[in-house]
C-alpha positions as CSV (number, residue, x, y, z in Angstrom):
1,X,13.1,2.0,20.2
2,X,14.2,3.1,23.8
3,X,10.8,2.2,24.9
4,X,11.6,-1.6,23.4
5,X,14.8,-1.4,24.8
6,X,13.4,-0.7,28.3
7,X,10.7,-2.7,28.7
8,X,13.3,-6.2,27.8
9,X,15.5,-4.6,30.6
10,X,12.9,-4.3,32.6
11,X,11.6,-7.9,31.9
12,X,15.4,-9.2,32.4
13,X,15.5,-7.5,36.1
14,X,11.7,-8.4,36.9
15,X,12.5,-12.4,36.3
16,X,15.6,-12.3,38.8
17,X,13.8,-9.8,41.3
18,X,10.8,-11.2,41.8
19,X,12.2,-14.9,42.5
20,X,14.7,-13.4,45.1
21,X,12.5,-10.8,46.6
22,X,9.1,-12.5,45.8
23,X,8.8,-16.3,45.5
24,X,11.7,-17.1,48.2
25,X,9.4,-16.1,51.1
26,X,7.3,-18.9,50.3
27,X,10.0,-21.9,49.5
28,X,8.5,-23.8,52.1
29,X,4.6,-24.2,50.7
30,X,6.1,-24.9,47.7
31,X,7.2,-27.7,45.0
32,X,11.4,-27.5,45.7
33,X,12.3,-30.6,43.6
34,X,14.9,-29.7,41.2
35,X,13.8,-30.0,37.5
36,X,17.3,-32.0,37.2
37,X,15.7,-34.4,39.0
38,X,13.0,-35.8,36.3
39,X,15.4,-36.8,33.6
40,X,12.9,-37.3,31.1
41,X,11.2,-33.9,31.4
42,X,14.7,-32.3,31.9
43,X,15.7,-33.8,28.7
44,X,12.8,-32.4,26.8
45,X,13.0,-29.3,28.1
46,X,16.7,-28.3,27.1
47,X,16.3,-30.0,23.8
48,X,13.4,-27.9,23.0
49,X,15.0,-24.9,24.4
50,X,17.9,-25.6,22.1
51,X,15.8,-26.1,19.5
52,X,14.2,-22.4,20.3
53,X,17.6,-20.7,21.0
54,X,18.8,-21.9,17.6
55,X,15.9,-20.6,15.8
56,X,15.6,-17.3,17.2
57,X,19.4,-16.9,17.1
58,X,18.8,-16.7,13.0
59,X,15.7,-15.0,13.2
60,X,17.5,-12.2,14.7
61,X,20.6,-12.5,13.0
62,X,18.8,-12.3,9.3
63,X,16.5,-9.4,10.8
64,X,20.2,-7.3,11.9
65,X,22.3,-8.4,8.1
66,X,19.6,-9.1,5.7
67,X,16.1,-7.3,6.6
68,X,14.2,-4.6,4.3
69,X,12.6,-2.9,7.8
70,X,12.8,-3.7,11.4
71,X,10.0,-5.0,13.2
72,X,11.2,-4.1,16.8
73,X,8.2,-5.6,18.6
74,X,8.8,-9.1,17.1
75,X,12.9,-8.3,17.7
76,X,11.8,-7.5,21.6
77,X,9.4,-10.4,21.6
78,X,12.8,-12.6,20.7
79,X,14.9,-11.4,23.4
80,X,12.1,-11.7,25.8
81,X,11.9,-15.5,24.7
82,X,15.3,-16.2,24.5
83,X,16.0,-15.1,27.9
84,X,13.3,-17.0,29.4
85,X,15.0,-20.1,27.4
86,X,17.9,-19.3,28.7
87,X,17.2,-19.5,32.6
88,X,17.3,-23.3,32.1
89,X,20.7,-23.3,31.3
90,X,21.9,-20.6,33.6
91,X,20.3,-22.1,36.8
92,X,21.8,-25.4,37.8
93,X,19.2,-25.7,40.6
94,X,15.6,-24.7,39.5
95,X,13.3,-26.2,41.1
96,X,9.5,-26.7,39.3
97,X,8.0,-23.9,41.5
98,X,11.5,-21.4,39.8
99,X,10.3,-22.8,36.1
100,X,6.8,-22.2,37.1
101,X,6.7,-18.9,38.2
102,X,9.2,-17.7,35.5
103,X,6.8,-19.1,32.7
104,X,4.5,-17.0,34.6
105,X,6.7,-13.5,34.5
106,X,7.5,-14.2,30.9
107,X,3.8,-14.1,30.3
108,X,3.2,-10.8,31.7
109,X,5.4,-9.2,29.1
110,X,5.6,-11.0,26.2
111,X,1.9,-10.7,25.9
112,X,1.8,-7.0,25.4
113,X,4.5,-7.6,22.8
114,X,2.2,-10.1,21.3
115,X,-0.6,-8.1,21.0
116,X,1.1,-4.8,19.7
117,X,2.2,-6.7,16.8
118,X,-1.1,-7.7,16.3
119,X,-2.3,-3.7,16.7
120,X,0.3,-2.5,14.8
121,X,-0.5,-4.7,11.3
122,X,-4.5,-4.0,12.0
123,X,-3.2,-0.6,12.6
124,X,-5.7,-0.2,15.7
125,X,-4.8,1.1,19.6
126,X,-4.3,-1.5,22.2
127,X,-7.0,-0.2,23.8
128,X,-9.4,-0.9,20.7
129,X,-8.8,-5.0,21.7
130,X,-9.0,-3.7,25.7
131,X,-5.8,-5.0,26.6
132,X,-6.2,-4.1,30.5
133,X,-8.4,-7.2,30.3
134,X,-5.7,-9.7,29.3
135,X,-2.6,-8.0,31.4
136,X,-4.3,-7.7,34.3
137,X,-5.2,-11.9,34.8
138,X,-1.9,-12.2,34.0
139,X,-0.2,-10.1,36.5
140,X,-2.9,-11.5,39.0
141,X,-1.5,-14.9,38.1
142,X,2.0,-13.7,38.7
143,X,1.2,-13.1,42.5
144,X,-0.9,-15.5,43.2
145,X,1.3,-18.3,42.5
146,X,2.7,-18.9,45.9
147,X,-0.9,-19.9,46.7
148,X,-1.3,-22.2,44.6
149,X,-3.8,-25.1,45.5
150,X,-5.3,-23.0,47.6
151,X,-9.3,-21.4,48.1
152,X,-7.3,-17.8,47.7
153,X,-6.0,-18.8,44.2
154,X,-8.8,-20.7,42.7
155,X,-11.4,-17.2,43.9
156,X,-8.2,-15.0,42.3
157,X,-8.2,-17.1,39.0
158,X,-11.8,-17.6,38.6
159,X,-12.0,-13.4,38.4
160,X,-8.6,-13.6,36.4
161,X,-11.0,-15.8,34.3
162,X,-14.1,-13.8,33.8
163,X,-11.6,-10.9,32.5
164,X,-10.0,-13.0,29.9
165,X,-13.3,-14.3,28.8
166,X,-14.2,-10.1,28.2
167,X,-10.6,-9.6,26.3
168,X,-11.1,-12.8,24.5
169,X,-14.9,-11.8,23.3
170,X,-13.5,-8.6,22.3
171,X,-11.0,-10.2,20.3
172,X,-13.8,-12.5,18.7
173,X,-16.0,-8.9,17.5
174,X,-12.7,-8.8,16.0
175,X,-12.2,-11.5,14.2
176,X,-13.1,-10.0,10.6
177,X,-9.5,-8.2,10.4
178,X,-6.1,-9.9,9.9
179,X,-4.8,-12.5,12.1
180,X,-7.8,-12.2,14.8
181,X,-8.0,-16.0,14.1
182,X,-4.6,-16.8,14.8
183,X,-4.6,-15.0,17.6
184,X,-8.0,-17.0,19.0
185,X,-6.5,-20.2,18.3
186,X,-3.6,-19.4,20.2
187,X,-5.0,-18.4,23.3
188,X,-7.7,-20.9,23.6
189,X,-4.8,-23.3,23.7
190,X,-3.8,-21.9,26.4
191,X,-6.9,-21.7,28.3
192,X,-7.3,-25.7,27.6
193,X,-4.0,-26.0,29.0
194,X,-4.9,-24.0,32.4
195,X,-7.9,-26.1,32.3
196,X,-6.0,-29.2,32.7
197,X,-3.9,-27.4,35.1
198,X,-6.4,-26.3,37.4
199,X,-8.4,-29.5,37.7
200,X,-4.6,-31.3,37.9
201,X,-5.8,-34.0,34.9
202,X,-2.3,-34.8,34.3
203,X,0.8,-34.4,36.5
204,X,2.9,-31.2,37.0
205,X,5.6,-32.2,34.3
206,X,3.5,-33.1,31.7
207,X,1.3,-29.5,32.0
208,X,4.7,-28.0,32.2
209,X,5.7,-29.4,29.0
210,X,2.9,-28.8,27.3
211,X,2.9,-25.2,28.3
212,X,6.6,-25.0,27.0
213,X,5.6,-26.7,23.5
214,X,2.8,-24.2,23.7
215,X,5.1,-21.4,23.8
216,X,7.7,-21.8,21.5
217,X,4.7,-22.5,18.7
218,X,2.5,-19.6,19.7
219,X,5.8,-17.1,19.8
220,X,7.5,-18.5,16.9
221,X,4.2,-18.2,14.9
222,X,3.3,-14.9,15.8
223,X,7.2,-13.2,15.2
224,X,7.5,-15.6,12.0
225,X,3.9,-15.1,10.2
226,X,4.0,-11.4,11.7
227,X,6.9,-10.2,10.2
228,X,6.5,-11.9,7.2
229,X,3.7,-9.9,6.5
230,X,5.0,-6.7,7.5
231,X,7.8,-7.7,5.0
232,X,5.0,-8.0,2.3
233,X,3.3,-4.8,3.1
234,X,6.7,-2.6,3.4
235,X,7.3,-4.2,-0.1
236,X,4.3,-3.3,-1.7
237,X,4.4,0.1,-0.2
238,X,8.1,0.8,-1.4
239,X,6.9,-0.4,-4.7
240,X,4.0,1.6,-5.6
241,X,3.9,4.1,-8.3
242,X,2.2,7.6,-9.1
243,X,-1.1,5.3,-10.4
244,X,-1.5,3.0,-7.1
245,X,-1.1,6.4,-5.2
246,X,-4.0,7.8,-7.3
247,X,-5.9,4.7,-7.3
248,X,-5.8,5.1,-3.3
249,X,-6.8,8.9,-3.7
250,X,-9.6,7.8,-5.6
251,X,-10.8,5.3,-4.0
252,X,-10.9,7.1,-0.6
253,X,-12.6,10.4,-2.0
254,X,-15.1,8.6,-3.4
255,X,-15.5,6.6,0.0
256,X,-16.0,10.8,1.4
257,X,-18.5,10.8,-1.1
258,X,-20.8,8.2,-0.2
259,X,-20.1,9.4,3.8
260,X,-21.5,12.8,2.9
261,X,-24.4,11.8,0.5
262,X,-26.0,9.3,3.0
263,X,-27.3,11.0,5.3
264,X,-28.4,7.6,7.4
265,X,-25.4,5.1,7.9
266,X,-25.6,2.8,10.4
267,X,-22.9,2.8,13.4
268,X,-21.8,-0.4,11.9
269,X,-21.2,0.9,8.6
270,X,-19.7,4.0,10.0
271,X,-17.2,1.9,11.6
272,X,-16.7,0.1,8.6
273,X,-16.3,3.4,6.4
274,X,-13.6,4.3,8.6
275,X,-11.8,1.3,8.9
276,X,-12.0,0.8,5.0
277,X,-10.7,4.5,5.2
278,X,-7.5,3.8,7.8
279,X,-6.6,1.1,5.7
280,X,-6.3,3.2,2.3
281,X,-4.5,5.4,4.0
282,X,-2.1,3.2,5.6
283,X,-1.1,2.4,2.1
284,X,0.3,5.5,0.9
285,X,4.3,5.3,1.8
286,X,6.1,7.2,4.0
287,X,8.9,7.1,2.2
288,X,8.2,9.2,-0.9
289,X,11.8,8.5,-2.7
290,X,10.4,6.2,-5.8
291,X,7.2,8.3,-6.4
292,X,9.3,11.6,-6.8
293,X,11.7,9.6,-9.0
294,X,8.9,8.1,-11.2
295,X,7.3,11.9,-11.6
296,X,11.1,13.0,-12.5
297,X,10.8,10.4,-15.0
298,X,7.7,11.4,-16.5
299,X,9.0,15.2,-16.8
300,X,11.9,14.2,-18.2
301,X,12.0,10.9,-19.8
302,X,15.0,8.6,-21.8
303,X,17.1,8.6,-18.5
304,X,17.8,12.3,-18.7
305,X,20.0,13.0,-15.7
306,X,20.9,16.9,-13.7
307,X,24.3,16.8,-16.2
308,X,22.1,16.7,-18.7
309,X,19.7,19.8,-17.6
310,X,22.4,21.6,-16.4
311,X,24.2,21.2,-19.8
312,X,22.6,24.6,-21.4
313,X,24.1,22.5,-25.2
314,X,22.8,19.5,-24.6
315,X,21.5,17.6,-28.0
316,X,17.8,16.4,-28.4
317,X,17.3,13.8,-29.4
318,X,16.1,13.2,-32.8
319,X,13.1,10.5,-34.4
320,X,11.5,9.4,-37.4
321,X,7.8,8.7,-38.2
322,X,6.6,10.1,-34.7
323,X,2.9,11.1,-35.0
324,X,1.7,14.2,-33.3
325,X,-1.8,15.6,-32.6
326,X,-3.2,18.5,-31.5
327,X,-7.0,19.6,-29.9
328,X,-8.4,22.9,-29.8
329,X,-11.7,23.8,-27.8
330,X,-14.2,25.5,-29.9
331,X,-15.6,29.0,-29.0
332,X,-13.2,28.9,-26.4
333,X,-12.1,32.3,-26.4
334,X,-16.2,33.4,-26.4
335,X,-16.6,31.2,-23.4
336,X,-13.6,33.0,-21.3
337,X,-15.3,36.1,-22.2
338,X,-18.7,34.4,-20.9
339,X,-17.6,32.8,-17.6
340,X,-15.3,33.7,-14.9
341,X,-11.7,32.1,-14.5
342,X,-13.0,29.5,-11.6
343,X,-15.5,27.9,-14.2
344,X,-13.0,28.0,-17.0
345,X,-10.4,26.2,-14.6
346,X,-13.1,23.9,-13.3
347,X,-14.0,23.3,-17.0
348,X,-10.7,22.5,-18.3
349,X,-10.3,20.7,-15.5
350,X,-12.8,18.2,-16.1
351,X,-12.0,17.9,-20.2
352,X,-8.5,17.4,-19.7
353,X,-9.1,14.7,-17.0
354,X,-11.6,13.0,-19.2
355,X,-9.2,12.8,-22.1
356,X,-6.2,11.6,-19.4
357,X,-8.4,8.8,-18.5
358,X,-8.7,8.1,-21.9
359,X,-5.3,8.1,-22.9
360,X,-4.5,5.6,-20.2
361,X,-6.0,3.2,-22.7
362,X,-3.4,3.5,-25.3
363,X,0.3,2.7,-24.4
364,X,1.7,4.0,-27.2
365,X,0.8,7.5,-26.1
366,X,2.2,10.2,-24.2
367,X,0.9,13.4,-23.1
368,X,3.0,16.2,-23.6
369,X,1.4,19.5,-22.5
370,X,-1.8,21.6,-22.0
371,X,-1.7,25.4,-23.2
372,X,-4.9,26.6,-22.4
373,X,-7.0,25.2,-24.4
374,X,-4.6,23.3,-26.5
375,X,-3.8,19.4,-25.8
376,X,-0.9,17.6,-27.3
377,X,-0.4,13.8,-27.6
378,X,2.9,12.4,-29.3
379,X,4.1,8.6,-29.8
380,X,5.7,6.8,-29.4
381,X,8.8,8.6,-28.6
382,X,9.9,5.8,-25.7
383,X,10.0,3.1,-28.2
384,X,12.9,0.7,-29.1
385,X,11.8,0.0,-32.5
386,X,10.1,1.4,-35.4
387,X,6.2,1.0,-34.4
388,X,4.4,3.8,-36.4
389,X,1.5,1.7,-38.0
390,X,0.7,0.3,-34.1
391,X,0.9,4.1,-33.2
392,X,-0.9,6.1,-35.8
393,X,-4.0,3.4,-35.2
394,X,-3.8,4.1,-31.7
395,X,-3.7,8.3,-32.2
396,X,-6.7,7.4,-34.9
397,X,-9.1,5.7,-32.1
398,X,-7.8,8.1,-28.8
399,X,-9.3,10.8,-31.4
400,X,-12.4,9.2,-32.1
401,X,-13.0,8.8,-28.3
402,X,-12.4,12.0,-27.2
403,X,-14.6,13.6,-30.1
404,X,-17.4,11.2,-28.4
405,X,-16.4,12.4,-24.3
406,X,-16.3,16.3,-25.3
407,X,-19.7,15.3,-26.3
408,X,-20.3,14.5,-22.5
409,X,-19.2,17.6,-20.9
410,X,-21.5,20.8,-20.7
411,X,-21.3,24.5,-19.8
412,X,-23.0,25.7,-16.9
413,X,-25.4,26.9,-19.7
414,X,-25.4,23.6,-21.1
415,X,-24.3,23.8,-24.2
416,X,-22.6,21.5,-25.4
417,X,-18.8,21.8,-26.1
418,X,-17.2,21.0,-29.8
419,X,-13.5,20.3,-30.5
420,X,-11.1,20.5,-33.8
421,X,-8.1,18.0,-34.0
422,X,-4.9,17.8,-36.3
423,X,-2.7,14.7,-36.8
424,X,0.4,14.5,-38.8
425,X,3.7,12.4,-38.4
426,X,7.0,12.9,-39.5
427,X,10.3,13.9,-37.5
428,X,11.1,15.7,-34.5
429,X,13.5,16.6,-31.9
430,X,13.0,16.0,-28.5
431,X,14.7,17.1,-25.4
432,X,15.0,19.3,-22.6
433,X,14.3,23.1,-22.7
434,X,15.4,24.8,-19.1
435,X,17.0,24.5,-16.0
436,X,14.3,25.7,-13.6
437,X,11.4,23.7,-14.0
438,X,12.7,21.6,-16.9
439,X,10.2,20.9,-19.5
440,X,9.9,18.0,-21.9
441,X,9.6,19.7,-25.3
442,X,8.3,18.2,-28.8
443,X,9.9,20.3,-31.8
444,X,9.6,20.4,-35.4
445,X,8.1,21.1,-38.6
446,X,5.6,17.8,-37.7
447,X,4.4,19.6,-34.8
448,X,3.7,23.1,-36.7
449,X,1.9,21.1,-39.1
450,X,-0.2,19.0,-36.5
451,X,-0.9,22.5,-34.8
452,X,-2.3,23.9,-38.2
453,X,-4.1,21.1,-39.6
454,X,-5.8,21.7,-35.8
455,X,-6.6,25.2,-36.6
456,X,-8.4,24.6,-40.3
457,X,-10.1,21.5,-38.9
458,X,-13.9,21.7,-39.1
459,X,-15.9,21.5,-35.5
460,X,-15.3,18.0,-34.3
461,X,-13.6,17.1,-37.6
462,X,-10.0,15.2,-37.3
463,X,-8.1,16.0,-39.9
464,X,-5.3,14.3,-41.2
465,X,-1.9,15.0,-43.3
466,X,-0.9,12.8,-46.0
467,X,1.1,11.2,-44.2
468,X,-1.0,9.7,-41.8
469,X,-3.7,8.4,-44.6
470,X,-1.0,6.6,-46.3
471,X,-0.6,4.4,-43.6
472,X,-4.2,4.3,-42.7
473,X,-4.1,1.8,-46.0
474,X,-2.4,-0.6,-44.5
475,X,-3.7,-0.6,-40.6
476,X,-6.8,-2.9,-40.0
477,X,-9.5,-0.8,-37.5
478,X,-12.0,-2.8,-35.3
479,X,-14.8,-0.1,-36.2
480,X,-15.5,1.7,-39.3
481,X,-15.1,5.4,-40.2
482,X,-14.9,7.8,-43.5
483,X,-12.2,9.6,-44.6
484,X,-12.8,12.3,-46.7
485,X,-10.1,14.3,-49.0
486,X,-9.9,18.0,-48.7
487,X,-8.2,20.2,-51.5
488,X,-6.5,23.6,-50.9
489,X,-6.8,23.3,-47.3
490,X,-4.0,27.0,-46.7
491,X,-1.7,25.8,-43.6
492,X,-0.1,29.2,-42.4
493,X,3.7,29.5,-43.5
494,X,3.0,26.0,-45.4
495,X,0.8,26.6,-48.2
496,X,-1.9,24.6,-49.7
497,X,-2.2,21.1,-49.4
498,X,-4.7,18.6,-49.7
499,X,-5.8,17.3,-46.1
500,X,-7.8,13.8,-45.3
501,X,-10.7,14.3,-42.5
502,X,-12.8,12.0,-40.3
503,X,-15.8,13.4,-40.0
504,X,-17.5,13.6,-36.2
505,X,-18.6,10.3,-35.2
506,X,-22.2,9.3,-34.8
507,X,-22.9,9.5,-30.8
508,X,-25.4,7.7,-28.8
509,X,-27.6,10.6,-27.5
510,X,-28.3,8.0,-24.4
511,X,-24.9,9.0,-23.5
């Protein structure tokens, strides 16, 4: 900001300075006719810097009162602008060569402006578009302009020239990322309109006018469009959640992936690669407020608030006809024995991502916890009505699928891994157990049930209570499965009862 702040000041004291100290020692070679003098152009000129005084007075009012972030480039850019606008009114004598040469000084620091805002939404250096090529035919301009119409200025801007052609093909290599085109369109505006200058094809008013026109559209289009867009992103970053910030994290390790398994990539695909990577990574917010309350949420849920955990009496909250299941890994205490802790981690790992990706298909369905090799899935305990039919077909397929992806996933040994399931429904109590490192807890009868009809399942068998096959009567499935009664099925501390099992599903051995 105190780098913004100083360069306007700067821009403020170069205007006045270099008139006084720089143009007045060649007054005589020069056009001295007071703009006041051309009525017509004088008109047009502080009508249209009315016009631009106006709108950059709001621009920079709604950007102080009513702005989501502060694009200080585009708030220099408007000063810069506005005091160039302003010299017409100030100066009750300024002559063309004074509204010539003051265009000029503007130049010379609004482009830099102009082009960092540019930079800054590619989110590339200034030297990536070579700016030294663009600020340097400038500033020659600047101090050539006492010799104007002279050999000395036509050989100064025909090299002024050849370096704007370099800056503007760099630009052009550009032109892929956002706003390049803009950008092109207006400066080859300009170079028409120092075209027509040069060669004189119409008179010095008219070119004068043009330029102005010129001006206000190219610097009211790029603070405008600009900081609209910054807007846009700013809003999109503030509003992304715990999924778009994995979806980024996804999508760029894979993009590490292909990097490191191709061992030939081409220096414009490398550049590519890491552009692609910049911009994912440009995406994940600074500001890290909403994602931590979203993952508060998700620990602890129905708006609990620190009262609330700091309350060691607080009440759960109580539901009917929530459905619980449970999944147990088979063997799983012979494969700890087997393997180390790393490739039990790693293979945990891998089955309990597997059967979160596939629990993102059901809505219905929340995660609870992983205790070792335990996994437990309630719904719907966020709902605003009674939903338990919708539910229990959803808990039915999620445990079809995952019988199918534990199918998928070997042992180092490859053997393939096996799974029992329970499922029952009834009512719970849910709330907060803790202060320090508060955890969402599911209690209940239900849930000891779900966890033994887990435990007596058969390998890759999902077996049911009676609860949940009396409503499988009345749900409609999109694929067809057996259910098969089971009599004297002994539930610890329950006692016998007869249980309802869906037998493991027929896998494609493609898979």
């Amino acid at each position: 900001m105190i780098y913004i702040l100083f360069f306007v000041f700067l821009y403020c004291n170069a205007d006045i300075v270099l008139n006084k100290l720089y143009l007045s020692n060649y007054s005589t070679t020069l056009n001295n006719e007071l703009i006041q003098t051309n009525s017509n152009f004088y008109y047009s000129i502080t009508n249209l810097n009315l016009f631009v005084l106006s709108v950059y007075s709001i621009y920079l009012i709604t950007n102080l009162i009513d702005y989501k972030s502060i694009n200080k480039t585009s708030n220099a850019l408007a000063f810069v602008y506005i005091k160039y606008t302003i010299n017409t009114f100030l100066s009750d004598n300024m002559t063309v060569s004074q509204f010539e040469f003051s265009r000029n000084i503007m130049w010379l620091f609004a482009t830099p402006l102009m082009l960092k805002m540019y930079c800054d939404v590619n989110t590339i250096k200034l030297q990536d578009i070579k700016i030294h090529y663009h600020i340097i035919p400038v500033a020659i301009n600047v101090f050539i302009y006492p010799y104007k119409n002279t050999i000395t200025y036509y050989y100064l801007t025909g090299i002024s020239w050849l370096l704007l052609l370099f800056f503007m093909k760099t630009l052009y290599t550009k032109r892929n990322i956002t706003f390049t085109n803009v950008y092109l369109f207006i400066w080859s505006i300009f170079m028409f309109l120092n075209i027509i200058d040069l060669f004189q094809i119409t008179n010095e008013y008219n070119i004068n006018l043009y330029y102005s026109y010129a001006d206000t559209i190219s610097k009211m289009m790029t603070c405008i469009i600009v900081n609209n867009y910054n807007e846009k992103e700013l809003t999109q970053l503030n509003n992304m959640d715990l999924q778009s910030v994995q979806f980024v994290s996804y999508m760029i390790k894979n993009i590490k992936i292909y990097k490191n398994e191709n061992a030939i990539i081409t220096h414009q695909c490398n550049k590519f690669i890491d552009f692609t990577t910049q911009q994912f990574l440009v995406k994940i917010p600074e500001n890290k407020t909403i994602l931590e309350q979203e993952l508060l949420k998700k620990i602890l849920p129905f708006d609990f608030d620190k009262e609330y955990i700091a309350n060691a009496n607080a009440n759960a909250k109580q539901f009917n006809m929530i459905c619980v299941l449970f999944t147990d890994i088979v063997n799983y205490t012979e494969l700890s024995k087997i393997y180390d802790d790393k490739i039990i981690f790693q293979l945990l790992y891998t089955i309990y991502t597997a059967f979160d990706n596939t629990i993102k298909k059901y809505p219905h369905l929340q995660k609870i916890e992983t205790i070792g090799d335990a996994y437990m899935v309630v719904g719907d305990i966020f709902r605003n009505s009674t939903n338990h039919k919708v539910v229990v077909k959803e808990m039915i397929l999620f445990a079809l699928d995952i019988v199918k992806e534990i199918k998928k996933i070997k042992t180092p040994a490859n053997i393939p891994l096996c799974i029992r399931i329970g499922i029952n429904m009834g009512s719970v109590s849910v709330g907060i157990l803790g202060n320090e490192i508060p955890r969402l807890c599911v209690v209940g009868n239900t849930v000891n049930m779900a966890s033994r009809l887990q435990s007596t399942a058969e390998i890759d068998t999902i077996q049911l209570s009676r609860h949940i096959y009396e409503q499988l009567e009345e749900i409609e499935f999109d694929i067809n499965f057996e259910v098969i009664p089971k009599e004297n099925v002994f539930l610890k501390n329950i006692g016998s009862i007869t249980t309802y099992n869906i037998p493991p599903p027929i896998c494609d051995d493609k898979q």
